[in-house]
Structure formats: structure tokens, C-alpha cells
C-alpha positions in Angstrom: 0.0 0.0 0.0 0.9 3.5 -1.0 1.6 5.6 2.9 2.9 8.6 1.6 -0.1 10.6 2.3 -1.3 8.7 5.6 -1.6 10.7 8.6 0.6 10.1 11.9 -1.3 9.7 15.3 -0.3 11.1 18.4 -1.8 10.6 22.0 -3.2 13.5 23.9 -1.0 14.8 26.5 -2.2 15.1 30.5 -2.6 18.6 29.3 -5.3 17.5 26.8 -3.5 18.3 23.7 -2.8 15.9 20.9 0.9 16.4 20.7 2.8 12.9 22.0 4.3 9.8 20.4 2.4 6.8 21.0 5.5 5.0 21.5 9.2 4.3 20.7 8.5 1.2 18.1 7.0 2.2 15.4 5.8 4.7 12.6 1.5 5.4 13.4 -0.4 5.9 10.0 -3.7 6.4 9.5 -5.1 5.9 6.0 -7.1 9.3 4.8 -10.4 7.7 5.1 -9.6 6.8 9.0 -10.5 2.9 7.8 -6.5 1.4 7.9 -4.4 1.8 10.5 -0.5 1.0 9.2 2.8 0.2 12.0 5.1 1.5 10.0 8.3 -0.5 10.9 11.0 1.2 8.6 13.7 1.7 10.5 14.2 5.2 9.2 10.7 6.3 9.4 10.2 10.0 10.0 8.2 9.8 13.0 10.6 8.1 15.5 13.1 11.1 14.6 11.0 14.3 15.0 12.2 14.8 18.9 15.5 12.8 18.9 17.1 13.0 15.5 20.0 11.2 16.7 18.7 7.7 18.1 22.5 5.6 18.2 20.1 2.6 19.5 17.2 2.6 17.1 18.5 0.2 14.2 17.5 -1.7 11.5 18.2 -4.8 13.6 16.1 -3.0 16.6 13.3 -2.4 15.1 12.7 -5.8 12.8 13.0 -7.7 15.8 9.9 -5.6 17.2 8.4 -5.8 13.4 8.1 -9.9 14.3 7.6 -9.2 17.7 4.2 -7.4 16.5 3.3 -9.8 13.5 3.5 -13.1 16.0 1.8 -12.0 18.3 -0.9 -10.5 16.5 -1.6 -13.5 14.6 -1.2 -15.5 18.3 -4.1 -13.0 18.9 -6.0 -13.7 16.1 -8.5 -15.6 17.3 -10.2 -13.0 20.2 -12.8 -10.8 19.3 -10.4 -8.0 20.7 -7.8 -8.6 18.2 -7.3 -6.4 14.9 -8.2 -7.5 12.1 -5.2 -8.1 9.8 -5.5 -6.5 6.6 -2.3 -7.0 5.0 1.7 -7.6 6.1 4.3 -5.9 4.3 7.2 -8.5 4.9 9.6 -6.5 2.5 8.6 -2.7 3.8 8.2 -4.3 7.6 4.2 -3.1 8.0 1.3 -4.6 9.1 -2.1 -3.0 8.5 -5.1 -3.2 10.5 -8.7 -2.5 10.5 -9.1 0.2 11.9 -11.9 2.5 14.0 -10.8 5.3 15.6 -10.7 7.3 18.2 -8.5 5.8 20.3 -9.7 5.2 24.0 -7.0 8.2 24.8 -8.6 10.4 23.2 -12.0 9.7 24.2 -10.9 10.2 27.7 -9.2 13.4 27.3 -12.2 14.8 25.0 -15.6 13.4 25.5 -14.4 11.5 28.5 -17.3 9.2 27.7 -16.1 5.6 27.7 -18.9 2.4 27.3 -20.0 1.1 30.3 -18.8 -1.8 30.5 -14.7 -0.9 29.3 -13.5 -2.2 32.7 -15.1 -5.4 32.0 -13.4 -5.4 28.0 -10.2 -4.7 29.2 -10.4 -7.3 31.9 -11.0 -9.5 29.3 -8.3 -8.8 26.7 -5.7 -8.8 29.5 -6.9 -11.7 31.2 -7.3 -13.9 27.8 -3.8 -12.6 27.1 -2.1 -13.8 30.1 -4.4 -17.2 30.4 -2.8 -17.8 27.0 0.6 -17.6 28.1 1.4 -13.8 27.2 1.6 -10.5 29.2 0.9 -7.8 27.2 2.6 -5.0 28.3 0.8 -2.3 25.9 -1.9 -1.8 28.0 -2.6 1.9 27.7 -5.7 3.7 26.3 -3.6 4.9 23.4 -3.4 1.1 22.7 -7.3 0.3 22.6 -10.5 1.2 20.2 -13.8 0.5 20.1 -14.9 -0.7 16.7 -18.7 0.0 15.5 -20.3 -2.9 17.4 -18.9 -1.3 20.6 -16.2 -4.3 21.0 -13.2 -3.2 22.1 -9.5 -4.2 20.4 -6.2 -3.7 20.7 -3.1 -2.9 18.8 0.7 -2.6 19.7 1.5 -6.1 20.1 5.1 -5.8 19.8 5.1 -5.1 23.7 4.3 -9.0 24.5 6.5 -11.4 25.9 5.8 -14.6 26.7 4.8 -16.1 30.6 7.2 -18.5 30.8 9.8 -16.5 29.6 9.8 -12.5 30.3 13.5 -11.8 29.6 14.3 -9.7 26.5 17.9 -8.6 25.7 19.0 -5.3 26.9 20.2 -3.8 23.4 16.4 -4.2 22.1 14.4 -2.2 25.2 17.6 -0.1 25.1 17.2 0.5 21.8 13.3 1.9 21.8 13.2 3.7 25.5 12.8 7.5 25.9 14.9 8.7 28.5 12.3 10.0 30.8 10.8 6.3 30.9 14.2 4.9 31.4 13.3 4.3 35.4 10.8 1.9 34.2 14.0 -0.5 33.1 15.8 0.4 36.0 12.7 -1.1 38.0 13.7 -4.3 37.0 16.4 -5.1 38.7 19.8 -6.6 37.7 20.1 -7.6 34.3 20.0 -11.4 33.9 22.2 -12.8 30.4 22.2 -9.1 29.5 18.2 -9.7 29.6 15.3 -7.2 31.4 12.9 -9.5 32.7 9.7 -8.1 31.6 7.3 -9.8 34.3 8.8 -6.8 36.5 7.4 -4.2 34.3 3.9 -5.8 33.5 3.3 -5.9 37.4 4.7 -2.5 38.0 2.7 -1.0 35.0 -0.5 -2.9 36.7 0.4 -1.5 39.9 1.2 1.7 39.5 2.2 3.3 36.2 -0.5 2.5 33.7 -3.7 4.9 34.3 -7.3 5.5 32.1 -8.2 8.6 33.5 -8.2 8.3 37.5 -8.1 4.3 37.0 -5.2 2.5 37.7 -5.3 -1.3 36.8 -4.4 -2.4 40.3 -7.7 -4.1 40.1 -6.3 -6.6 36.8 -2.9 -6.9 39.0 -5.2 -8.4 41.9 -7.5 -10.9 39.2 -4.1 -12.0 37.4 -1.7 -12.3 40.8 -4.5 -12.9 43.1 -2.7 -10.5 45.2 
């Protein structure tokens, strides 16, 4: 598919403006006619490069191991109602394409602030069906969740999974994607082990206490998926 003229998403700020990066990863397209969402996993894409020109960790090898990081896991996901639809995967240009429904649940909080009924009980759900199938997903965030026209939510950004029985990722790739000012989120893990993060830290420390929708924290998943 043609990108050149797709249009990059941002999250709204805690200020309420519509001016920050959903993440580190990935280029975030939109198609013009708001149907196709496109993560845009070219190494030199513009978007990664707009507030750090000079990324020394962000390479080719970098970001195609989180280009089959995302394209795994979203075909391990395939099956849930909360998963994407796949429209297409661009093995040679590193993209995969997804239906697509926006706004994103950030946004709906920081505009309308009017989010279904029962979104708790959807977002239990996906996280739940992720971990019960071996997987924590660590995008979790309301930048990372829709609603599509039959009010079911879904979820994208599935390069931030790792697997339950083995959380550890080596240091060069989280290295390689971090921000600076989320760099204490890595240093919350402890020690490296190998030269590996171990990722289980950061899925129960987002849970606990980093991750928020709105005034909601997700200590109440923490407590369903650690029976803490």
C-alpha cells in the first residue's frame, strides 16, 4: 500500500493536547479515510526522529526484531474478538495494516471523557485472555485500545508482549526503543539477567502503579491476574 499521504497519530497529553508519540517502536499511519491503520516499521521512518534525530540505539536490527515481535503475536491473537483484524503484512517494507476504528480510547478520555459502560469489564477480558494464553501484554494503555462500531473493544501494539514463561528480553532491544524519561521503568527491573530485562517486572509494576485511564489505575487486573 501506497503511505505517503497517511496521517501520523499522536496521544493526547495530561494537558489535553494531541501532541505525543504513541511510543518508541513504530511509525502510526492512519489511512485518509480513518479505515486502515499502518505500523510503520522502517527503520528510518520519520516519525521516530521528530524529537530525537540522533537515536544511536534505534536500528534496522532494533526495530525488525519488534516488526516480528508485532506480526507473531498478533496472529497469536487472532483468534479473540479483541484482536485487529489483519488487513495486510508488508514482509519486504516491515508493516502490518489493521482495520481500523478510531478514536483511540486516549482520546475519548481526554475529549468526550465518555467511555462504554462496560470498558473495565473489556479490558479485563483482553488482559486476562492474554495472560491465560501464556502472554503478558505489556501495551496496555488507552492509546493502545479502540472501540470498533459494534462497541467491541481491540487492541493494537503487540510488539510489547512477551511470553509467561519467559519474560526476559535482551537489553540492546528495550535499550534501543526507551525514551529517556521512561528509562526508570527498566531500572525497575532489577539486575540484568544474560544481559536480559525481565519483563514480568514491568507488566506488574505497570499494573500496579504506572499505567492509568483517567483516574483508573489497573491495580484491580494486578489483583485478578496475581491474586494479590
Amino acid at each position: 500500500m501506497d503511505i505517503s499521504n497517511w496521517i501520523p497519530l499522536y496521544k493526547f497529553d495530561d494537558s489535553g493536547k494531541p501532541q505525543c508519540m504513541t511510543q518508541q517502536t513504530y511509525e502510526p499511519l492512519v489511512s485518509p479515510d480513518g479505515k486502515t491503520y499502518c505500523a510503520n516499521y522502517d527503520w528510518q521512518n520519520k516519525y521516530q526522529r521528530i524529537w530525537q534525530p540522533d537515536r544511536i540505539g534505534y536500528t534496522e536490527d532494533v526495530v525488525d526484531y519488534f516488526f516480528y515481535k508485532e506480526t507473531d503475536y498478533a496472529h497469536w491473537f487472532g483468534g479473540f474478538d479483541w484482536a485487529p483484524p489483519i488487513i495486510d503484512v508488508d514482509y519486504d517494507n516491515k508493516r502490518i495494516f489493521y482495520g481500523w476504528h478510531g478514536p483511540t480510547c486516549n482520546e475519548i478520555i481526554h475529549t468526550t471523557k465518555d467511555l462504554p459502560g462496560d470498558w473495565k469489564d473489556q479490558l479485563k477480558t483482553i488482559m486476562l485472555d492474554a495472560y491465560n494464553s501464556g502472554v503478558y501484554k505489556l501495551t496496555m494503555y488507552p492509546h493502545c485500545h479502540f472501540f470498533d462500531p459494534h462497541g467491541q473493544m481491540r487492541t493494537i501494539d503487540m510488539y510489547g508482549c512477551v511470553e509467561v514463561a519467559d519474560p526476559y528480553i535482551q537489553a540492546k532491544y528495550m535499550d534501543g526503543i526507551i525514551h529517556s524519561t521512561a528509562q526508570f521503568r527498566l531500572d525497575e527491573t532489577g539486575d540484568l539477567v544474560d544481559e536480559k530485562y525481565n519483563l514480568e517486572t514491568m507488566f506488574k509494576q505497570s499494573l500496579g502503579k504506572h499505567v492509568k485511564w483517567g483516574n483508573e489505575d489497573m491495580n484491580w487486573i494486578y489483583k485478578e491476574i496475581f491474586n494479590a
